[in-house]
N, C-alpha and C positions, 0 to 999 in steps of 0.2 A: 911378718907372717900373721893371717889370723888366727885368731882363739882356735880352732878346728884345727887348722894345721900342724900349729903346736904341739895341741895334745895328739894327734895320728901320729906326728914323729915319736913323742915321750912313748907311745904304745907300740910305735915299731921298734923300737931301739930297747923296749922293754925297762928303761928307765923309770915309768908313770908308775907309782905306787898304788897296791889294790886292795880293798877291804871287801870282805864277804861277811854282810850280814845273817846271822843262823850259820849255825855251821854242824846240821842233823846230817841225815843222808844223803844231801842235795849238795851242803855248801861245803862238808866238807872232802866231800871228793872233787868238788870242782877247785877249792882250794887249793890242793897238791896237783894236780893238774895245771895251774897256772904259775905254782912254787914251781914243779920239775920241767917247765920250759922257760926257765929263768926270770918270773916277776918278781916282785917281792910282796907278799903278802902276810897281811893282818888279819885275821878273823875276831869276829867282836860277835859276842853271842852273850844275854845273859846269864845263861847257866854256867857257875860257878866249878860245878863238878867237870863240863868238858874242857872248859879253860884251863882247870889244875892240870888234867889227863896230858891236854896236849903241849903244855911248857913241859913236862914229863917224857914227851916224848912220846904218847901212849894213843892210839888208836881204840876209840867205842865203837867205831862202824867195818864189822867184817869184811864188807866190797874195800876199805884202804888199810893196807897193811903196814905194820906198826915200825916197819924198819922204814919206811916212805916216809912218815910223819918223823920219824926218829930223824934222820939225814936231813930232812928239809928245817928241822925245829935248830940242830944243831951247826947246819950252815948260814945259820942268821934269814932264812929264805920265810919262814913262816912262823910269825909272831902271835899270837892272841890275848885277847884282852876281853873284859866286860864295859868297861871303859869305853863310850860310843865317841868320846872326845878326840880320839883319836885319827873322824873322819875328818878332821880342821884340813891334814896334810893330805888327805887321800885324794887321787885324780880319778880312778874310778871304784866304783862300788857295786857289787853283784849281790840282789835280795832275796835271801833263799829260806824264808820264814815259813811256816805251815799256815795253809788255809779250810781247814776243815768247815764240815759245816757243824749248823747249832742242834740243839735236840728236835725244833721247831722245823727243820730242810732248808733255814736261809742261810746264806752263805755268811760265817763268821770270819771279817775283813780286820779285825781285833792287831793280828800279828803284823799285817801290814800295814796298819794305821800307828801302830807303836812303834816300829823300824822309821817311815817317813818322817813321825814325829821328830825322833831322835836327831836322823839325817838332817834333817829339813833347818836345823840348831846349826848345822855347819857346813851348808850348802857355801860354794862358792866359785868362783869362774872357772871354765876350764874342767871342769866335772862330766864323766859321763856315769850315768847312773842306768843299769839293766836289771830289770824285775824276772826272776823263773819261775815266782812262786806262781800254778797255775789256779788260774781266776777265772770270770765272766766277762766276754766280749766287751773293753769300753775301761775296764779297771786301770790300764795306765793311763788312760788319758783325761778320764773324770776322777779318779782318787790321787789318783801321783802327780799328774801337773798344776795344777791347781795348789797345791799344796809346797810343793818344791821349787823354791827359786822365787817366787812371786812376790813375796816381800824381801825378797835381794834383792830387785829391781833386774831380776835375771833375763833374755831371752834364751827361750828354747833353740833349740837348733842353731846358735851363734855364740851362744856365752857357753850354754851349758848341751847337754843332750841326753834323749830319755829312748829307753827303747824295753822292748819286750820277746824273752829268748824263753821259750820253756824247757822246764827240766824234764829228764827223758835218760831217769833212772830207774833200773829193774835190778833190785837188791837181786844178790846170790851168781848171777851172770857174770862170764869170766868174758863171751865174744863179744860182746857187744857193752864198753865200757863208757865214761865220760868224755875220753881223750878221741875215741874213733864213730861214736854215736853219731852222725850230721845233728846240726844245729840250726832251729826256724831262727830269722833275727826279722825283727821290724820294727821300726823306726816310728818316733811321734812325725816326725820330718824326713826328709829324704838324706837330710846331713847326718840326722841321729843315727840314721839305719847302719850309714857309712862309718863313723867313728864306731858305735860297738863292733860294727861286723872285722874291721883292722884291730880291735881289741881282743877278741875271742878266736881270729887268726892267728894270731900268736900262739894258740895252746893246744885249739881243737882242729884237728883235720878238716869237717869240711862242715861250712855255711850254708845254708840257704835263706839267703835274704830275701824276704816278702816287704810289699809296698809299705805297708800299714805297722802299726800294733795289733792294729785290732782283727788284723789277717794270721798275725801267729798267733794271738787268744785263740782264734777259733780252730786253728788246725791241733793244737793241743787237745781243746775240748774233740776233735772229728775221731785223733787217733783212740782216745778213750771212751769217746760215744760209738764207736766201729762196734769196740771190744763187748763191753756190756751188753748194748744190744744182739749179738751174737750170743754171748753167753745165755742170754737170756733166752734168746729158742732154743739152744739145747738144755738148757734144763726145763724146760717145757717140752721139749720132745721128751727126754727121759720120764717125765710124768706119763708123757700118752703113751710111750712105749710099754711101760709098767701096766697101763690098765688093757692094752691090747695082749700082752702074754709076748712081747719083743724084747729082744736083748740090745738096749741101746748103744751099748758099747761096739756090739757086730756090727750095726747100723752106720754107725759113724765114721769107724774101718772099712766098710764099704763104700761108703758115698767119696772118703779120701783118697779110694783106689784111681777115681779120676784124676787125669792131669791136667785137666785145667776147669777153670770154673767153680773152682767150690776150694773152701781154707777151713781147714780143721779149728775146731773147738770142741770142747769138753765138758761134759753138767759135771756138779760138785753141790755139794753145802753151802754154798754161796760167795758169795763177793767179798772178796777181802783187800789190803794194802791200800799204800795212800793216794790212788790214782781213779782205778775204774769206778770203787760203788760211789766215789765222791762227784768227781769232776764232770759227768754229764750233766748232772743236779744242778749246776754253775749255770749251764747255759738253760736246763729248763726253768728255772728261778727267773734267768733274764726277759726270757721269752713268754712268759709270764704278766711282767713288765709291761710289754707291750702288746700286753694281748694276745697271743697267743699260747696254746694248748700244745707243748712237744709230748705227741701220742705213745711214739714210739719208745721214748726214753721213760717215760713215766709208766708204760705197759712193762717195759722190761724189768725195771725198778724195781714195782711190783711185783713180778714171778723170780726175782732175786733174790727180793728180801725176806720173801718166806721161803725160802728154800730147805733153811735151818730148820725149820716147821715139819717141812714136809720129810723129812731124813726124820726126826724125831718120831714122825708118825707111822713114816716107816716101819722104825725099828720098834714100836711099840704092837704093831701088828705082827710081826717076826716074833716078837717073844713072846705074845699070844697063842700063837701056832706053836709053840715051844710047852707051853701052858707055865708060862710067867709075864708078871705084869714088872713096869718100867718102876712102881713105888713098891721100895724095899731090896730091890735090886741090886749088883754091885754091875755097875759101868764103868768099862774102862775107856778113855778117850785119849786114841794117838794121835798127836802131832796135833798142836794148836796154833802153830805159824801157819801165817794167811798163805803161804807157795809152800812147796819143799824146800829142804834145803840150808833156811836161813832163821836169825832169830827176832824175825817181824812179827808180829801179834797185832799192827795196827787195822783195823773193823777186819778182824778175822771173824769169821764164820763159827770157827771152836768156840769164841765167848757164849753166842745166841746157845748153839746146842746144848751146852752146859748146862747156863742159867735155866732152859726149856726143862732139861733132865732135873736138873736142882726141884723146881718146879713142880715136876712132877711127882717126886720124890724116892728119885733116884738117888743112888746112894756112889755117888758120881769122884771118879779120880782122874789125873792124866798123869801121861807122860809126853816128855818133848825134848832129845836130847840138845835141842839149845835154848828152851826158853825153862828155868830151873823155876817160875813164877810167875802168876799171873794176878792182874788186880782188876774188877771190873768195877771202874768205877761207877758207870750210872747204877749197879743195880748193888752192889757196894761186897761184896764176895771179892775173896782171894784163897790163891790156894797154890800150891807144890806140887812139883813133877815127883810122882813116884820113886824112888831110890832104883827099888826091885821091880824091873819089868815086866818079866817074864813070872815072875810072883806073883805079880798083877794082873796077868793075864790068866793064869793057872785058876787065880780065886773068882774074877771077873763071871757073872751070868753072861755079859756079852760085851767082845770087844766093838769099839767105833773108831771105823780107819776115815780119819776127818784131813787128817794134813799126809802127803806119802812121800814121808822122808826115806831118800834110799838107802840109810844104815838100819832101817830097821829089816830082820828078817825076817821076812814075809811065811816061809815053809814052816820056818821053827814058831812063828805065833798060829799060825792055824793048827798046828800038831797041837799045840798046850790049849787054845781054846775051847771052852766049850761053843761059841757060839763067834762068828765076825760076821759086822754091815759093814761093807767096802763099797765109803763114798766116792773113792776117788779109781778107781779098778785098778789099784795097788796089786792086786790078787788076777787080773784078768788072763792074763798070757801061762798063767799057772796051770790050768784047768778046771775041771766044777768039783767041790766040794758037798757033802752033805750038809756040813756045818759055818759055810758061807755063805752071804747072799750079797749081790752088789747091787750100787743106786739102778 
């Protein structure tokens, strides 16, 4: 039997032993995922605090639940370690490491350059190796082959195989999980595509195999360059609608009333989680490269990333009309998770506003019933969720509804406010208020 054969059988008989590099909110759900359709898995992550958690038995990420981790950690099915040593035995390995970008907008490849590193120490035959971490067109095949196998004396697609599967996780989501998501898979080779795709059959319902790598790079960056650029003109219509005397919100209710041709979106405070404000940027970066200008991505960017700006400016006109200004003020800010629901804070929108208010000299609090703390690093502020909410909204000159988690009640903070800006029309199906205004 060839090297390929071998390992497709070890992958279908589920025998092949699997290591998940990172194991945040990518790796380790895709981890129990691959434990509860009987692999055996290792997770190797350097952080020390989620290694302890999950020999514990204990779940950090709310989308996996802690009696899953508990039953798989205690049925010998899912191991972890900080320990990269351990990929000596591994036949395949799935790389689930963060690729954000730098303060400067280029893409910081740092996590994936320290994972391959590692790997690359105990690359050996019969390996299949799948990247999710989402990148810029070209990243598995100029950073990861070149680097992997190459002083083994390895080939690609015959000893070893490389392929690239993006993740296509939405923290807080119950329909649409890891296990029944479809999955892009492409292949450095037409073998590679093949051994991942009988590898990740094994656990995920359904595949879609593309020619390339560099065919599921882009279809990742497509689904999240879809999304922003959408966002992006309804928060630009929300501005025009604002200076025309139009209710955005009717607006978008109406045009949804079509049945076909037009897909809802929503303006907000902006761009948050680890997917939309980042991953377009990936491919305008590459594109860049080669000379090229993506207009559309870096126009929406743009009307994104001030968003926070313009909410700020907003509410600073609102409390003019009020006859109060934003320095001296007491601001309340609900919900600082970048969606409802969850306790993601990553490039959430709540930071910008803050800092903007901080700033201003506003005299700024939140609350968020799952995020109890917040730290910003670049601008270097931290701060605590409110105890007393509804205290806090009592004393508040004006509340800001930034994130619309639905345990908060809505009826009971507008009764106690004096004043709410509903960025998100948390408030909209309620009716018009005196003492509301939405984006």
């Amino acid at each position: 039997m060839t090297t390929k054969e071998i390992l497709i059988k070890k992958l279908r008989d589920k025998s092949a032993k699997i290591a998940i590099l990172g194991l945040g909110y990518v790796g380790l759900p895709l981890a129990v995922v691959f434990g509860e359709a009987g692999f055996s898995i290792t997770g190797v992550d350097p952080d020390k605090r989620k290694i302890d958690a999950l020999k514990e038995g204990k779940s950090y990420i709310p989308d996996v639940h802690t009696d899953k981790v508990a039953a798989l950690v205690k049925s010998g099915k899912l191991t972890s370690t900080t320990d990269f040593s351990v990929l000596k035995d591994m036949d395949a390995v799935s790389i689930c490491v963060p690729t954000p970008l730098r303060q400067t907008g280029d893409p910081d490849m740092s996590y994936i350059i320290s994972a391959i590193e590692e790997l690359n120490k105990y690359m050996h035959k019969g390996m299949v190796v799948v990247l999710e971490s989402t990148t810029y067109p070209g990243t598995t095949r100029e950073l990861l082959l070149p680097k992997l196998g190459t002083e083994h004396g390895l080939t690609v697609g015959e000893d070893w195989f490389l392929a690239f599967s993006p993740e296509r996780v939405d923290p807080g989501r119950e329909d649409w999980t890891t296990i029944n998501t479809p999955k892009v898979m492409g292949g450095i080779t037409a073998a590679c595509g093949e051994v991942a795709t009988v590898w990740y059959e094994g656990a995920i319902k359904t595949i879609h195999q593309v020619s390339t790598a560099e065919a599921a790079e882009m279809a990742k960056l497509l689904e999240n360059t879809f999304r922003m650029i959408n966002i992006g003109m309804v928060n630009e219509l929300a501005i025009m609608c604002e200076r025309l005397g139009v209710d955005v919100w009717e607006v978008i209710d109406a045009a949804a009333s079509k049945p076909f041709g037009f897909m809802k979106f929503t303006p907000g405070p902006g761009l948050g989680g680890h997917c939309i404000p980042i991953d377009p940027l990936y491919l305008s970066w590459k594109m860049k490269s080669l000379n090229y200008n993506a207009r559309f991505i870096e126009l929406a960017s743009e009307i994104n990333t001030n968003m926070p700006r313009y909410v700020v400016s907003r509410l600073m006109e609102s409390m003019n009309d009020l006859g109060k200004t934003i320095k001296g003020s007491n601001i309340l800010v609900l919900g600082v998770a970048y969606k409802p629901d969850i306790d993601d804070v990553r490039e959430s929108p709540a930071l910008d506003v803050i800092g903007l208010l901080k700033n201003k000299g506003g005299n700024v609090k939140y609350h968020d019933p799952y995020i109890p703390h917040i730290h910003h690093e670049h601008d270097g502020w931290q701060m605590d969720s409110v105890k007393d909410m509804m205290k806090a909204v009592k004393e508040a000159d004006a509340v800001l509804v930034v994130t619309n988690h639905k345990e908060y009640n809505y009826t009971e903070i507008i009764g106690a406010a004096k004043f709410v800006f509903d960025t998100r029309n948390a408030t909209g199906k309620m009716g018009k208020f005196e003492n509301v205004e939405r984006l």
